[in-house]
N, CA, C and O atoms as CSV, one atom per row, in Angstrom:
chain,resi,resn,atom,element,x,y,z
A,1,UNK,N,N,-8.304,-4.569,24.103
A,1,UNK,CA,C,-9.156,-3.960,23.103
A,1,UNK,C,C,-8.717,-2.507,22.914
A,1,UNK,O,O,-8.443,-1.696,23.799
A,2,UNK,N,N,-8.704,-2.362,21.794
A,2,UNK,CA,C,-8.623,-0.689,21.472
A,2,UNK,C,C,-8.959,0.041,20.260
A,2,UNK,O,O,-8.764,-0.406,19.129
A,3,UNK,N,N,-9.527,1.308,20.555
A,3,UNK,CA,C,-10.256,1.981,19.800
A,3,UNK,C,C,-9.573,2.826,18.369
A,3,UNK,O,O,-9.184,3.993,18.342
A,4,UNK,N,N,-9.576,1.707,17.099
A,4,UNK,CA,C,-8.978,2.656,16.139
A,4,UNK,C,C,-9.537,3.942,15.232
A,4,UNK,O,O,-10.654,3.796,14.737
A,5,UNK,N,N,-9.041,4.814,15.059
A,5,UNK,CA,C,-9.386,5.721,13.810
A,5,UNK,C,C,-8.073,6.209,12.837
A,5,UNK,O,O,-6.912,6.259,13.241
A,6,UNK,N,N,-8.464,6.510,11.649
A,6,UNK,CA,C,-7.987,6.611,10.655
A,6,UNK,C,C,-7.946,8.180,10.463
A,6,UNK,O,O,-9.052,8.610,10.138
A,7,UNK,N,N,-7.141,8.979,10.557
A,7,UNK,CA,C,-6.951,10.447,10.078
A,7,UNK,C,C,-7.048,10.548,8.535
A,7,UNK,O,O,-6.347,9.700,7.981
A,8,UNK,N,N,-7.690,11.312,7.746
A,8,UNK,CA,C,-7.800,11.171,6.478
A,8,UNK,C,C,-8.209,12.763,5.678
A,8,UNK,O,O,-9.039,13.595,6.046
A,9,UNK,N,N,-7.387,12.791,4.604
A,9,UNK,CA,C,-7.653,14.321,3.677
A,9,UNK,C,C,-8.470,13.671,2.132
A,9,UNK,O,O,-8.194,12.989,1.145
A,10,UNK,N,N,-9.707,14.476,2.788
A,10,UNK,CA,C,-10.637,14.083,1.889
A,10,UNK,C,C,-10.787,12.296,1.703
A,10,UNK,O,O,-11.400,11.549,2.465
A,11,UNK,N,N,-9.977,11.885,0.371
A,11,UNK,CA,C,-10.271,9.969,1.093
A,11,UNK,C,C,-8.776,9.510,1.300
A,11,UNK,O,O,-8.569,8.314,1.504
A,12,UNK,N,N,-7.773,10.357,1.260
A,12,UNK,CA,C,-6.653,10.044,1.500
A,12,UNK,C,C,-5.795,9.583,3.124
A,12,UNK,O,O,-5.292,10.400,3.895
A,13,UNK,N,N,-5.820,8.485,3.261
A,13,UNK,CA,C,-5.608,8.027,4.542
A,13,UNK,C,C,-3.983,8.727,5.249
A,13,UNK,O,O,-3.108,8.392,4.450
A,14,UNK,N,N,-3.547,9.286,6.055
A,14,UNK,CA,C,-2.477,9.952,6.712
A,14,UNK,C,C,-1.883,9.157,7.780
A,14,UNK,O,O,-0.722,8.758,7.860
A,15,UNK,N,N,-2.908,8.976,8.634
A,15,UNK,CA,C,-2.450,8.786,10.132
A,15,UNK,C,C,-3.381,8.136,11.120
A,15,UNK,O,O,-4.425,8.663,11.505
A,16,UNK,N,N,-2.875,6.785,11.565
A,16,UNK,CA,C,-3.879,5.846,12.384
A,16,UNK,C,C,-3.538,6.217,13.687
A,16,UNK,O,O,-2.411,6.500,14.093
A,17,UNK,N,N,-4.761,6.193,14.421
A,17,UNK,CA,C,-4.683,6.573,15.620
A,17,UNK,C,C,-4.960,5.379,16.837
A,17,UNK,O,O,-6.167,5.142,16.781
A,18,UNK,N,N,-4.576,4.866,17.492
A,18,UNK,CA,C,-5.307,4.019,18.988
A,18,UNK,C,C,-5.303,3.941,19.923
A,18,UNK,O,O,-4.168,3.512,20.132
A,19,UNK,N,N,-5.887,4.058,21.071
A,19,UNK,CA,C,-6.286,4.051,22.226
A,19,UNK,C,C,-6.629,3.409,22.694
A,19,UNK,O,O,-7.431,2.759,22.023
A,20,UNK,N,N,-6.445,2.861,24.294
A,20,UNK,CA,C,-6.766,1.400,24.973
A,20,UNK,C,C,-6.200,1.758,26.196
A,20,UNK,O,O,-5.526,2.772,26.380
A,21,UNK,N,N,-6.570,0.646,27.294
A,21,UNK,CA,C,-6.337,0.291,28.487
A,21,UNK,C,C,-4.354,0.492,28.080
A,21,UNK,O,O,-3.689,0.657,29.102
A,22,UNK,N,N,-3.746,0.479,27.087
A,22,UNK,CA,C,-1.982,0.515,27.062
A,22,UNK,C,C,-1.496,1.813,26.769
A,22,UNK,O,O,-0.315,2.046,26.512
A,23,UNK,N,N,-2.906,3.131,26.825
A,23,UNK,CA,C,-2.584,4.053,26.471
A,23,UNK,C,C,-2.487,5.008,24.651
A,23,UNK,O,O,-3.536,5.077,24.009
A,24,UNK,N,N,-1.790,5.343,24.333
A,24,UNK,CA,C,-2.309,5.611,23.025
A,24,UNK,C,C,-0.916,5.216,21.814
A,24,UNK,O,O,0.228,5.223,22.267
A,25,UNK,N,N,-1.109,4.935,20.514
A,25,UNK,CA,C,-0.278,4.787,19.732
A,25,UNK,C,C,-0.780,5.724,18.142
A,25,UNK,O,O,-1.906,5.711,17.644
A,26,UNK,N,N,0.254,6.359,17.698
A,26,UNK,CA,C,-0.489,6.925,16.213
A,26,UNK,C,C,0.837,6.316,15.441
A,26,UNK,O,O,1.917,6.021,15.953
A,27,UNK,N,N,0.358,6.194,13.778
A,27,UNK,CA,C,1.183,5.490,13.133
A,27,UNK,C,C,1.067,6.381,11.798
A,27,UNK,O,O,0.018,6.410,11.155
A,28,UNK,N,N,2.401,7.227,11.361
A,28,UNK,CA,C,1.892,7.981,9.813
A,28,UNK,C,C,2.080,6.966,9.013
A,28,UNK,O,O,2.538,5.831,9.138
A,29,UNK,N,N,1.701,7.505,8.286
A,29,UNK,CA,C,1.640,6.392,7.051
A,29,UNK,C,C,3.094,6.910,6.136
A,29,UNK,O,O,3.748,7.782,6.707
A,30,UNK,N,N,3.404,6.630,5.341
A,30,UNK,CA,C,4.454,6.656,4.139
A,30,UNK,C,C,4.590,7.823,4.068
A,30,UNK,O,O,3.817,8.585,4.648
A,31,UNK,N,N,5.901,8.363,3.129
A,31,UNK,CA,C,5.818,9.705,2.611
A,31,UNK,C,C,4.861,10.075,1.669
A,31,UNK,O,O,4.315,11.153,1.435
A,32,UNK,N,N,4.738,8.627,1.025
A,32,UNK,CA,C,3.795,8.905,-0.373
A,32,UNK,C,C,2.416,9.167,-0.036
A,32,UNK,O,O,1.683,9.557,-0.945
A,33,UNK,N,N,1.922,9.009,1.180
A,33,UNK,CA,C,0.888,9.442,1.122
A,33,UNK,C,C,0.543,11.192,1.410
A,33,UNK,O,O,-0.362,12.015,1.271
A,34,UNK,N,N,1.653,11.097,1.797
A,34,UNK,CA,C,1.315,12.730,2.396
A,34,UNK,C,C,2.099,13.878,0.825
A,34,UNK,O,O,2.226,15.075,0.568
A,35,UNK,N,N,2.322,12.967,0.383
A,35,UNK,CA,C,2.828,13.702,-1.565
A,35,UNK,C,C,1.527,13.503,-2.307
A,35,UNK,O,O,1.097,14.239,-3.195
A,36,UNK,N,N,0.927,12.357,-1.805
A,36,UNK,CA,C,-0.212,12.582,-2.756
A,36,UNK,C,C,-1.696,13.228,-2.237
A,36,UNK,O,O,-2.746,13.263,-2.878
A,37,UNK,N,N,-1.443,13.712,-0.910
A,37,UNK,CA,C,-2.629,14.144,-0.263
A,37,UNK,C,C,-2.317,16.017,-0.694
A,37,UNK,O,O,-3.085,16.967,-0.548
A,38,UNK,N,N,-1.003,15.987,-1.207
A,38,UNK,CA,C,-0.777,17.720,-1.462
A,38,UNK,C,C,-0.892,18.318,-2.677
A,38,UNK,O,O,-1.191,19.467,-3.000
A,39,UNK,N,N,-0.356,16.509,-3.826
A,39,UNK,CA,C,-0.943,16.718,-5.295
A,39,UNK,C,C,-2.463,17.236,-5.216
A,39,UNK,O,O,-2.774,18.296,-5.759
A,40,UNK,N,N,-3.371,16.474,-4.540
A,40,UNK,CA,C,-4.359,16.240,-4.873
A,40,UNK,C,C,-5.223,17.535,-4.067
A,40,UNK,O,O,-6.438,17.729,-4.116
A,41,UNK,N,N,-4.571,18.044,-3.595
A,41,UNK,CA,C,-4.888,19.729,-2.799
A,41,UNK,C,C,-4.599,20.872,-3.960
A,41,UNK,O,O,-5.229,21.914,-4.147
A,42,UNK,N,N,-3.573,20.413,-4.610
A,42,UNK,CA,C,-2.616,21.457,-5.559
A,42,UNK,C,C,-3.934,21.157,-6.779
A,42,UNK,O,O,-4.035,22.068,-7.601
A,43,UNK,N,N,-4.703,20.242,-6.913
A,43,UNK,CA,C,-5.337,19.922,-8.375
A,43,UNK,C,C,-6.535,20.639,-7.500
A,43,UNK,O,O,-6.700,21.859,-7.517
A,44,UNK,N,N,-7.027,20.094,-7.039
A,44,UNK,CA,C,-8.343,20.835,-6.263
A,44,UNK,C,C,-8.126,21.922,-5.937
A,44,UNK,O,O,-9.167,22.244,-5.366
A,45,UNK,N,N,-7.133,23.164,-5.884
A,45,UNK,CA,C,-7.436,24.352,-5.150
A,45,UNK,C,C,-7.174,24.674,-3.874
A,45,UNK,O,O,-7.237,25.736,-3.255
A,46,UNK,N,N,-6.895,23.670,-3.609
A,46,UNK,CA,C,-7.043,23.710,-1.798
A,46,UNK,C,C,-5.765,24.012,-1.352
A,46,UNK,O,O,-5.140,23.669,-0.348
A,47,UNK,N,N,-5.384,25.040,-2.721
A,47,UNK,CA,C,-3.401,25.710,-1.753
A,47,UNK,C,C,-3.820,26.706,-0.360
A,47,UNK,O,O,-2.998,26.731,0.557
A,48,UNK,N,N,-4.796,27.323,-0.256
A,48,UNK,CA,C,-5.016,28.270,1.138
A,48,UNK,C,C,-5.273,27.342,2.272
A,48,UNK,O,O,-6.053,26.396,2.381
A,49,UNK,N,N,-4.262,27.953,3.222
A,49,UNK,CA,C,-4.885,26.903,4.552
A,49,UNK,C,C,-5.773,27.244,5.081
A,49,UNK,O,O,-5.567,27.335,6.291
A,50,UNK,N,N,-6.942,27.559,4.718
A,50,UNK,CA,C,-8.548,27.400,5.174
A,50,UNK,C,C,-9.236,26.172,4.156
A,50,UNK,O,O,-10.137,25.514,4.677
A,51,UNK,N,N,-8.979,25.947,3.204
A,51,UNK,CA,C,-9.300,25.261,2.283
A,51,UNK,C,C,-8.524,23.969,2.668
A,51,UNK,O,O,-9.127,22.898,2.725
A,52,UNK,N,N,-7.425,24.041,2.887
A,52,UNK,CA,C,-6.571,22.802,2.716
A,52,UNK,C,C,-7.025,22.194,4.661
A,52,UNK,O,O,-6.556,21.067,4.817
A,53,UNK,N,N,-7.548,22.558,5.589
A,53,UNK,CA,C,-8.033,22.366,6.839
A,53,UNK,C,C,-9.049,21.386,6.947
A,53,UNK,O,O,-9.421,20.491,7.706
A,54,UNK,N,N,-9.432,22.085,5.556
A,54,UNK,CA,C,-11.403,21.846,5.521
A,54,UNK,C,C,-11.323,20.296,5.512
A,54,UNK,O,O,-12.018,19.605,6.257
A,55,UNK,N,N,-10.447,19.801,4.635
A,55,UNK,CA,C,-10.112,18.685,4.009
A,55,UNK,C,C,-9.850,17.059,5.152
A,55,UNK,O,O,-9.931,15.837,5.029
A,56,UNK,N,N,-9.553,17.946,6.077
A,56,UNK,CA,C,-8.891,16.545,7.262
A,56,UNK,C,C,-10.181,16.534,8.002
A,56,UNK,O,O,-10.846,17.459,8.468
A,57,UNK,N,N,-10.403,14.948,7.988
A,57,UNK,CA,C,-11.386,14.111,9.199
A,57,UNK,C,C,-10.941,13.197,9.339
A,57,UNK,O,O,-10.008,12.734,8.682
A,58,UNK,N,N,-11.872,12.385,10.831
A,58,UNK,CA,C,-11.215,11.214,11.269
A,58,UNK,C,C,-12.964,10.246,10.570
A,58,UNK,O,O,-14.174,10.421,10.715
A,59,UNK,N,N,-12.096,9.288,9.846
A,59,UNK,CA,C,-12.742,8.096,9.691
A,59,UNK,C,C,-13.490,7.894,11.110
A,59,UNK,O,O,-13.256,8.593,12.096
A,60,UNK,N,N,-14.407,6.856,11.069
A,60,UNK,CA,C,-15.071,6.087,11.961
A,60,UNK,C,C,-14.544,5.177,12.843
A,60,UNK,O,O,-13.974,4.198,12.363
A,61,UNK,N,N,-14.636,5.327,14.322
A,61,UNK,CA,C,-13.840,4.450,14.936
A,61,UNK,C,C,-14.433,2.735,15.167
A,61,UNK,O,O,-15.536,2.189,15.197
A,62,UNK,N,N,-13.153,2.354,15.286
A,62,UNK,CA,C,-13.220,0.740,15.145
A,62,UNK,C,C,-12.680,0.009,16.145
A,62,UNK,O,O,-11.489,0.292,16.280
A,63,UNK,N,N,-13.202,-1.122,17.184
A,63,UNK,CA,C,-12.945,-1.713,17.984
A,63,UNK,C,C,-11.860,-2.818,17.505
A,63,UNK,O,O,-12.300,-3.678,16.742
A,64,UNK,N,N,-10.340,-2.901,17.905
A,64,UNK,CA,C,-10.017,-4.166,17.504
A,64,UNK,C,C,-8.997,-5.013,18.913
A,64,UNK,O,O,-8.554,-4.578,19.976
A,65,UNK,N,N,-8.961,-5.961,18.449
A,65,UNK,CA,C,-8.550,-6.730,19.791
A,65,UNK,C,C,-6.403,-6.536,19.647
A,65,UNK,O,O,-5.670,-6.841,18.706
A,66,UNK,N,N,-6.078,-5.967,20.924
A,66,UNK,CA,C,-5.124,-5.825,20.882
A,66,UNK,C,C,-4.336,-4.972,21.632
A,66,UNK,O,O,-5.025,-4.139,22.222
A,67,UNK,N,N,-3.380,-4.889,21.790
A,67,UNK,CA,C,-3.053,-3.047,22.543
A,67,UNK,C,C,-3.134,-1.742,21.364
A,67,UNK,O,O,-3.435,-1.856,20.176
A,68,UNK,N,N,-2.831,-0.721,21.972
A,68,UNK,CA,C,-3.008,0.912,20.740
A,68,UNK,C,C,-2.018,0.179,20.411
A,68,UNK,O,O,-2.496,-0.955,20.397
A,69,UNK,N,N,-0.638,0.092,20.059
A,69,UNK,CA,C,0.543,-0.016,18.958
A,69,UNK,C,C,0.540,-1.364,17.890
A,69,UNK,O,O,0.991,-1.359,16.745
A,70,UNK,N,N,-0.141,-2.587,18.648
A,70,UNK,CA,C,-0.104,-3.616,18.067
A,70,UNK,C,C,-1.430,-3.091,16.687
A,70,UNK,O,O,-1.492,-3.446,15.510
A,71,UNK,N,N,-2.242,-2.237,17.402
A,71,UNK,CA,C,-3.929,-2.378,16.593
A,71,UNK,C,C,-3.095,-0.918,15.646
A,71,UNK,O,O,-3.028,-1.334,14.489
A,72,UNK,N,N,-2.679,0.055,15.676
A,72,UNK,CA,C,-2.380,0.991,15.213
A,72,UNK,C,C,-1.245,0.461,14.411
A,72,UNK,O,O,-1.404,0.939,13.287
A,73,UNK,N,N,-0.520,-0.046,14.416
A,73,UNK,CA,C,0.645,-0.650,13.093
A,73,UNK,C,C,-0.198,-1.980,12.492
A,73,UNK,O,O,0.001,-2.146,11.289
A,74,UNK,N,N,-1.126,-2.980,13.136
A,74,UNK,CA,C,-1.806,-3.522,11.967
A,74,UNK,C,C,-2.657,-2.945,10.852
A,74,UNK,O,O,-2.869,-3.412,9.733
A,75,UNK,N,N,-3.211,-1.526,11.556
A,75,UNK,CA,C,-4.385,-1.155,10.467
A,75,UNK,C,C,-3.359,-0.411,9.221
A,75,UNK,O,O,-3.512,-0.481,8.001
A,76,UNK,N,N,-2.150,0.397,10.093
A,76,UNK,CA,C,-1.497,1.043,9.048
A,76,UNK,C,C,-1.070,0.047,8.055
A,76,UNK,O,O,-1.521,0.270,6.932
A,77,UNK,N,N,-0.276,-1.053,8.171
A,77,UNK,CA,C,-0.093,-2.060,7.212
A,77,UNK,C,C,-1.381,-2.472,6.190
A,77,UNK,O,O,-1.481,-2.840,5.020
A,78,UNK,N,N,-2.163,-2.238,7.138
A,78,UNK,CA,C,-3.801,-2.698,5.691
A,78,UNK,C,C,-3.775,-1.525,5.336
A,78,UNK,O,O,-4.098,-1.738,4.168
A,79,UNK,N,N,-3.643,-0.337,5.390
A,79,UNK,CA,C,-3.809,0.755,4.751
A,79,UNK,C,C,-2.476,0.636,3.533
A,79,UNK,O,O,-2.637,0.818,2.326
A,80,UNK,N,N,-1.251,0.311,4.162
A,80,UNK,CA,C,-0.060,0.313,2.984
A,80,UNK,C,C,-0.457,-0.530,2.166
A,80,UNK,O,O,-0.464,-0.063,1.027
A,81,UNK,N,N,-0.867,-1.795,2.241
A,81,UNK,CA,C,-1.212,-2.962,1.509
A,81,UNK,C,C,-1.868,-2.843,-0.191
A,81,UNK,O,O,-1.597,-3.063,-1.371
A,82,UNK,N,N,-3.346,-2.110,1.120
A,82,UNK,CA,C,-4.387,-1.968,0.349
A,82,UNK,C,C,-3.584,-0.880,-0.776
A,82,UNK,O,O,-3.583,-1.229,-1.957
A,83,UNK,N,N,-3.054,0.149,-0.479
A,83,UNK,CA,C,-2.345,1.277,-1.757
A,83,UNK,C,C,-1.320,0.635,-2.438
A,83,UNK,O,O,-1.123,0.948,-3.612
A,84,UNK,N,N,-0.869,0.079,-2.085
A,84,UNK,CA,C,-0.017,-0.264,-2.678
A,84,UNK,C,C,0.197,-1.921,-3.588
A,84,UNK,O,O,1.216,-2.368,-4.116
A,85,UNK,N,N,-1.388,-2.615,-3.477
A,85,UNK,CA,C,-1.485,-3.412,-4.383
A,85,UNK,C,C,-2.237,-2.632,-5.581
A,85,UNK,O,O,-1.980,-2.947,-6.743
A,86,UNK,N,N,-3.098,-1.690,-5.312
A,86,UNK,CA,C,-4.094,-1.442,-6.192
A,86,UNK,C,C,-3.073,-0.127,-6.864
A,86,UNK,O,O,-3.182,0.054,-8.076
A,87,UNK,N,N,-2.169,0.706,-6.138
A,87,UNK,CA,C,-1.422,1.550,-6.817
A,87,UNK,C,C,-1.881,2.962,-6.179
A,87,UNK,O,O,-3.100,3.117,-6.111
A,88,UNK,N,N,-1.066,4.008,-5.704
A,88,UNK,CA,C,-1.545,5.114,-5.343
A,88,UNK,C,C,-2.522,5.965,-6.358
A,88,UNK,O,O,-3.718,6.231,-6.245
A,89,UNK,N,N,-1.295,6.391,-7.699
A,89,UNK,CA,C,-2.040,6.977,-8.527
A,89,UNK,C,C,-3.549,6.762,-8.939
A,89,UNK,O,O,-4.583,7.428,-8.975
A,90,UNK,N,N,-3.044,5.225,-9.286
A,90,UNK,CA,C,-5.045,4.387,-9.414
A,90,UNK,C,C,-5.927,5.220,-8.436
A,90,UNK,O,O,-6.862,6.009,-8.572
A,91,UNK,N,N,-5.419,4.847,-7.683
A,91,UNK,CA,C,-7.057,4.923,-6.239
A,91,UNK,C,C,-7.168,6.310,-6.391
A,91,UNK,O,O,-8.259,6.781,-6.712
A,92,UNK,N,N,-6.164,7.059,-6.202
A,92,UNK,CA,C,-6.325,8.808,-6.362
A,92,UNK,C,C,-6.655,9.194,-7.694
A,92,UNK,O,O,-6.786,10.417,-7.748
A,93,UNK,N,N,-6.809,8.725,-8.603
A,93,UNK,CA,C,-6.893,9.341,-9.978
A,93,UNK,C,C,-6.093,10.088,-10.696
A,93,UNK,O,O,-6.492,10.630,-11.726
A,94,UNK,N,N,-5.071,10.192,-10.323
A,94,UNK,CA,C,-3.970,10.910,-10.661
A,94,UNK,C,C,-3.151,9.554,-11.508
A,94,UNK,O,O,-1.928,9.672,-11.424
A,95,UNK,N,N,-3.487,8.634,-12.089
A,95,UNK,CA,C,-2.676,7.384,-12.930
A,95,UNK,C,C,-2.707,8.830,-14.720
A,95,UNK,O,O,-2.211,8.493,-15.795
């Protein structure tokens, strides 16, 4: 079993995190996400790094069955999935 969370700027997902009895695993996500987590800083204002800080939290953690690397590269894959059927721009508003 191990404990996932999701690193995230504003609703933009970055970086899965997990922890377990196998120790810990983090997984970044794509380049594209971290291009569109800076568009979307650059449209909002948030060029000062006090502003652009404010922006990062960790999602809610989630129990899933597995070790940290196995549970931390499945969630990242549902995170690529999920963006990348529905489309980055879409979900961000930037289409």
């Amino acid at each position: 079993m191990a404990r996932v969370q999701v690193l995230y700027w504003r609703e933009i997902p970055s970086l899965v995190k997990a922890t377990g009895p196998g120790g810990e695993a983090t997984v970044r996500l794509p380049q594209r996400f971290q291009e569109a987590i800076d568009d979307l800083a650059m449209a909002a204002g948030a060029s000062d790094q006090d502003a652009y800080l404010e922006g990062w939290r960790w999602g809610p953690a989630e129990e899933r069955q597995g070790s940290p690397q196995e549970v931390a590269a499945a969630v990242a894959k549902e995170l690529e999935a999920v963006h990348r059927t529905l489309g980055v721009p879409d979900i961000f508003g930037r289409a």
